[in-house]
C-alpha positions in Angstrom: 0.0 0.0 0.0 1.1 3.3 -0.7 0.5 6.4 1.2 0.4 9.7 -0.8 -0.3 13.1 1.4 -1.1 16.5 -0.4 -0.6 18.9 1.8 -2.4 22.2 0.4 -3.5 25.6 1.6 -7.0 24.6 2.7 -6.6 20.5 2.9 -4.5 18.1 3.8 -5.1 14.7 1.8 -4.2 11.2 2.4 -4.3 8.6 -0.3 -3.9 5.5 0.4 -3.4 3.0 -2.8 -3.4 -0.4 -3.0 -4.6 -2.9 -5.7 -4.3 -0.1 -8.5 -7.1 2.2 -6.9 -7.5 4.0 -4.2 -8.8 2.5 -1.5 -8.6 5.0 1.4 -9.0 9.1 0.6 -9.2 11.8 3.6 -9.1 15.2 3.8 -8.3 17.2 6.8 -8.4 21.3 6.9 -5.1 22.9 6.8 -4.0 23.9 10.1 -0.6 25.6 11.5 -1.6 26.8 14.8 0.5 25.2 18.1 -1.4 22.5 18.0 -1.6 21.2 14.8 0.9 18.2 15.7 -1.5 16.7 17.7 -4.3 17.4 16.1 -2.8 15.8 13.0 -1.3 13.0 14.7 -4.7 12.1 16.8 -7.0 12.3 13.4 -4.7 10.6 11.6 -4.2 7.9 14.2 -8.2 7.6 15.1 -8.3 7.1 11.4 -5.7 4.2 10.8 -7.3 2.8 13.3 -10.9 2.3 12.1 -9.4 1.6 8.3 -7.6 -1.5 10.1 -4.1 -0.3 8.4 -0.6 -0.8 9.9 2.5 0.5 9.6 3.4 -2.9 8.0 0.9 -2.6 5.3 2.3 0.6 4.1 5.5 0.2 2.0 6.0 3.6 0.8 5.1 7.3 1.6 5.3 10.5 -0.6 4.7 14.1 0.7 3.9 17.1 -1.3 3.4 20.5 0.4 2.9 23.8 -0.3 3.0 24.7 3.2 6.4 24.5 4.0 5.9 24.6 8.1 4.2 21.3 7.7 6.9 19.4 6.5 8.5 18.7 9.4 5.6 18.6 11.0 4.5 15.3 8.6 7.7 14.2 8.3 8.4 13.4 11.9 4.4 11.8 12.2 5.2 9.7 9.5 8.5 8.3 11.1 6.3 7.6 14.6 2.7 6.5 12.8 3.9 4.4 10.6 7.8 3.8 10.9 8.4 5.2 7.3 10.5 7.9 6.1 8.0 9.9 3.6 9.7 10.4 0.6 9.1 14.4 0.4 9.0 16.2 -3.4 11.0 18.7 -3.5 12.5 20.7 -6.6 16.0 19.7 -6.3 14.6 16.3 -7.8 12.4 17.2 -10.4 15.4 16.5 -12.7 15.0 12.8 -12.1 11.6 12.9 -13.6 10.9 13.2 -17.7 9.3 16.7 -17.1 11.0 19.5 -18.2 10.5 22.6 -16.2 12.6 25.9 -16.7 12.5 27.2 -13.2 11.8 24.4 -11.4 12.1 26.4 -8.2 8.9 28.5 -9.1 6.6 25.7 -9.5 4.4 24.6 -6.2 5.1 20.4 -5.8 1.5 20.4 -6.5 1.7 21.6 -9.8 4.3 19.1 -10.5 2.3 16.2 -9.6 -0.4 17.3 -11.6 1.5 17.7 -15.0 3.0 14.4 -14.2 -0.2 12.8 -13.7 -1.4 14.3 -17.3 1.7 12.8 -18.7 1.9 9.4 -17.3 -1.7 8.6 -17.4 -2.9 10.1 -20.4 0.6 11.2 -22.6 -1.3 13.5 -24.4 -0.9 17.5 -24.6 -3.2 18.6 -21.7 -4.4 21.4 -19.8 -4.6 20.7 -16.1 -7.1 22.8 -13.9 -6.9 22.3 -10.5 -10.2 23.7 -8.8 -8.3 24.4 -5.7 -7.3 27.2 -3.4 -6.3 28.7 -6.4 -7.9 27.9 -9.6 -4.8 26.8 -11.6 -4.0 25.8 -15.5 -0.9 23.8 -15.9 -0.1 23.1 -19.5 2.3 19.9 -20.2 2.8 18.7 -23.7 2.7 15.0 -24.5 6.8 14.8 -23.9 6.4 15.7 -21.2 7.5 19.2 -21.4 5.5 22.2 -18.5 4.9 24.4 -21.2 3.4 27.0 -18.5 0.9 28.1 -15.8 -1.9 30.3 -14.8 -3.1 31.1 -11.7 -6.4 32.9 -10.5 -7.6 33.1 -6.4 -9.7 30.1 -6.1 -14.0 30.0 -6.0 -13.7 29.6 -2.1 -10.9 31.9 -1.8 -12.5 34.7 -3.6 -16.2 34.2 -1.5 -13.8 34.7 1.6 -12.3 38.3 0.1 -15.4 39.4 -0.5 -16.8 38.5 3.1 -13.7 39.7 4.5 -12.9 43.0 3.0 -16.8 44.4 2.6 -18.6 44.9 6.0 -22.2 43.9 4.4 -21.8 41.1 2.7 -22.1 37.8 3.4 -20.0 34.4 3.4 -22.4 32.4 1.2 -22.6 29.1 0.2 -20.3 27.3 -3.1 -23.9 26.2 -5.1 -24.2 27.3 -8.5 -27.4 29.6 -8.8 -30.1 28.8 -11.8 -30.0 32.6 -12.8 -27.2 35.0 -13.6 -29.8 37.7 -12.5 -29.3 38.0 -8.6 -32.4 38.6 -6.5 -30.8 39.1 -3.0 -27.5 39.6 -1.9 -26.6 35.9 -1.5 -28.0 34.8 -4.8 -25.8 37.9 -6.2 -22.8 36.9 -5.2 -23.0 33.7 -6.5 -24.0 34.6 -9.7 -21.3 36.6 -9.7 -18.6 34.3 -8.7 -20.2 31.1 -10.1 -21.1 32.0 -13.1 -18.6 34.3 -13.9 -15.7 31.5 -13.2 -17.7 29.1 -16.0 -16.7 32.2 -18.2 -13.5 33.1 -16.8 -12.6 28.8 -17.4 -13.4 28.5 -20.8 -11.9 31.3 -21.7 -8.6 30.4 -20.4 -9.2 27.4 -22.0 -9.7 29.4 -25.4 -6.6 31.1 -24.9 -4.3 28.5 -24.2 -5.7 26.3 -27.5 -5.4 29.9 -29.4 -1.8 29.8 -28.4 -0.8 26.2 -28.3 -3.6 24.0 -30.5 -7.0 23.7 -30.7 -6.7 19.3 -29.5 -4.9 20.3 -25.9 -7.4 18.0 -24.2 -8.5 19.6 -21.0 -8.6 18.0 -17.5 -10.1 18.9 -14.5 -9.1 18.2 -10.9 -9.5 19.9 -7.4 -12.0 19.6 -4.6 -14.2 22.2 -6.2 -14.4 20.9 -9.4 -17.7 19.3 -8.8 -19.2 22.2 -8.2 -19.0 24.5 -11.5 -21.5 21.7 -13.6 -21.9 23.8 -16.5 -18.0 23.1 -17.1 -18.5 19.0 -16.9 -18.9 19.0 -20.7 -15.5 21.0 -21.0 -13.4 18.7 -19.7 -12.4 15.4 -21.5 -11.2 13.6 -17.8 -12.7 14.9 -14.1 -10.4 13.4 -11.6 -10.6 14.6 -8.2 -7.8 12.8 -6.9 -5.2 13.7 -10.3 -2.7 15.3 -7.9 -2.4 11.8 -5.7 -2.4 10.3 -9.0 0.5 12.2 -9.6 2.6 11.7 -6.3 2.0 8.4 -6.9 3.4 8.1 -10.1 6.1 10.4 -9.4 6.9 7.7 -6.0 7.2 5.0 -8.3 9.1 6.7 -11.2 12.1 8.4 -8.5 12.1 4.6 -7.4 12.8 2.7 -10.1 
């Protein structure tokens, strides 16, 4: 069994794959606070637990972060959960991987697992967006070459600004409204944000083919990406968990 763990700016996920699926996926909010150790290492624990999984049924472990005070913080409940030492990603290794990158120091692990998920599963030229804290495109060509990226605040991450920086409106609700017209001040903002993101996607996705080739096939990945349904007909794959995929794939490759 192999344990992947994304560790992003709003989730923490654990994969755990065995028998060429994934058996096991759970997501945890991203904390940093003082007691995030043991929060982590209880949760995680309790969870082990109930699955029934040791630390003899997991072989290997890769970590992605882009939350670099968690490392260590993973790292070292890794070593006392499950007696492995978790392989973390890091950019001084990308150059063991067929992915070509030209400043592999300014692209988040994340990212990387993406495009190499894209590559090794499908080897086709493909535009990866991540539905994520950021709403991300990550283009990799079928040689595996990271062409580029493009990055936008997130759905949830752009409902929070507005809350946050206005003192009358509202946090509301991620569910895609049946009108564009807004009746109250909830339904308005997700109009807003909802609908205008369906617009703001495909016409990302416009550009990039405009520049690069009308067959980039275009995949979609990310918590959120469930949520923006007028997109599903967009996106040749959906796969939610394409950035485990990735680690995964990136794990075995570095290995053999």
């Amino acid at each position: 069994m192999l344990l992947a763990i994304d560790i992003g700016n709003s989730n923490v996920t654990f994969g755990f794959y065995h028998e060429e699926k994934w058996k096991h996926v759970w997501r945890l909010p991203t904390r940093t606070d003082r007691e995030a150790p043991m929060y982590y290492q209880m949760q995680l624990g309790q969870r082990l637990l109930e699955a029934n999984i040791t630390p003899l049924n997991v072989r290997r472990l890769i970590l992605s972060s882009v939350v670099p005070d968690l490392i260590p913080i993973f790292e070292h409940l890794s070593q006392h959960l499950l007696h492995k030492k978790a392989f973390t990603l890091r950019p001084d290794i990308y150059h063991s991987l067929q992915l070509q990158i030209d400043r592999p120091n300014e692209i988040g692990t994340d990212l990387l697992a993406n495009a190499a998920a894209a590559y090794y599963l499908y080897g086709k030229d493909s535009i990866v967006v991540d539905f994520g804290t950021a709403l991300t495109f990550t283009t990799v060509n079928g040689q595996g070459h990271i062409l580029g990226v493009s990055i936008v605040p997130g759905l949830k991450t752009a409902i929070s600004a507005l809350f946050q920086k206005t003192a009358q409106l509202p946090e509301v609700p991620l569910e895609m409204p049946e009108s564009a017209v807004g009746k109250n001040t909830v339904h308005a903002i997700q109009s807003g944000v909802l609908i205008g993101y369906v617009g703001l996607v495909r016409h990302m996705l416009r550009s990039i083919r405009s520049e690069l080739g009308e067959h980039y096939q275009a995949i979609a990945t990310g918590g959120l990406s469930s949520i923006l349904h007028p997109l599903r007909n967009d996106f040749l794959i959906i796969n939610p968990n394409l950035t485990l995929d990735g680690l995964r794939l990136i794990g075995e490759a570095i290995e053999d």
